[in-house]
C-alpha positions in Angstrom: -8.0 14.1 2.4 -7.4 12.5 -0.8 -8.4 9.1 -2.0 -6.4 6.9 -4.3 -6.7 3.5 -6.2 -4.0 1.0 -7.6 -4.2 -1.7 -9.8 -1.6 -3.8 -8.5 0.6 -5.4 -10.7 2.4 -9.4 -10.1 0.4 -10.1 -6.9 -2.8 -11.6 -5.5 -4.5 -8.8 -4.8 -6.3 -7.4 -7.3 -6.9 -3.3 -6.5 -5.3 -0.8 -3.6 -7.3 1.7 -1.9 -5.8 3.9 0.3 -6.8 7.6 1.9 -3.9 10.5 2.6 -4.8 13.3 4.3 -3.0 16.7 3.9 -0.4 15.8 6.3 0.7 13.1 3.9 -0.6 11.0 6.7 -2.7 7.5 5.8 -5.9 7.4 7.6 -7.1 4.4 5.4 -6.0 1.1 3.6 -7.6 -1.6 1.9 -6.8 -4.2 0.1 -8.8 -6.3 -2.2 -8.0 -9.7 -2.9 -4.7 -11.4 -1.7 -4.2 -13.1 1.8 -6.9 -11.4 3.3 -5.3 -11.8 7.3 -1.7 -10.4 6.4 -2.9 -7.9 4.2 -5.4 -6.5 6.8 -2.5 -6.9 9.3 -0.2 -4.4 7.2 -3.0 -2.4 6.7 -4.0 -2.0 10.6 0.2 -1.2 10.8 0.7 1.6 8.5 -2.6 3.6 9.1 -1.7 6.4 11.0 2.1 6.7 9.7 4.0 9.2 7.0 3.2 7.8 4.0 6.5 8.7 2.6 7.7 6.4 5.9 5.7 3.8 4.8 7.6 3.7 1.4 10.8 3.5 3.1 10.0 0.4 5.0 8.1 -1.6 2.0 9.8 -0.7 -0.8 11.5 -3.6 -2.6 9.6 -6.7 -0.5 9.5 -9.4 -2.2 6.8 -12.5 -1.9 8.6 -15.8 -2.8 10.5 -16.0 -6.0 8.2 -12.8 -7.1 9.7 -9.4 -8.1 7.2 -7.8 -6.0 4.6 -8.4 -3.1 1.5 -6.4 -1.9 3.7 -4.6 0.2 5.4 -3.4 -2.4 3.0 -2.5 -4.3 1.2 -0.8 -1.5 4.3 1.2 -1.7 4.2 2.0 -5.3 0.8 3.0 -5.3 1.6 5.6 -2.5 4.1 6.9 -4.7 1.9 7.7 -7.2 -0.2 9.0 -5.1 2.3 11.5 -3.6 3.0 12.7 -7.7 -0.4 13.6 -7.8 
């Protein structure tokens, strides 16, 4: 298992910390900062699932008139964590 952090860029939250195991499977997110409920909510959703799944489905989320969200940068970071 593999652990990986993200300085997210354009949201609330302020750092990314997520787990992948050798399945490419996450076992683990957390966010710090941001909306605390919604953000543990997504986090509760996507444990368990292909990470490369999860970059599918929140890829490209936007919050408000933002270019980005968490979500999206949740999916960035696992990105980055796949090119590792």
């Amino acid at each position: 298992m593999e652990h990986y952090t993200y300085c997210p860029q354009g949201t609330c939250s302020k750092l990314i910390e997520i787990d992948i195991d050798n399945d490419g499977i996450l076992q683990d997110v957390h966010f710090l900062g941001g909306c605390h409920g919604n953000l543990q909510g997504i986090a509760a959703l996507v444990k368990g699932m292909k990470a490369t799944e999860v970059v599918k489905r929140l890829q490209g989320i936007r919050c408000g008139n933002k270019l980005t969200s968490c979500p999206d940068q949740l999916a960035h970071a696992i990105t980055l964590a796949l090119k590792q």
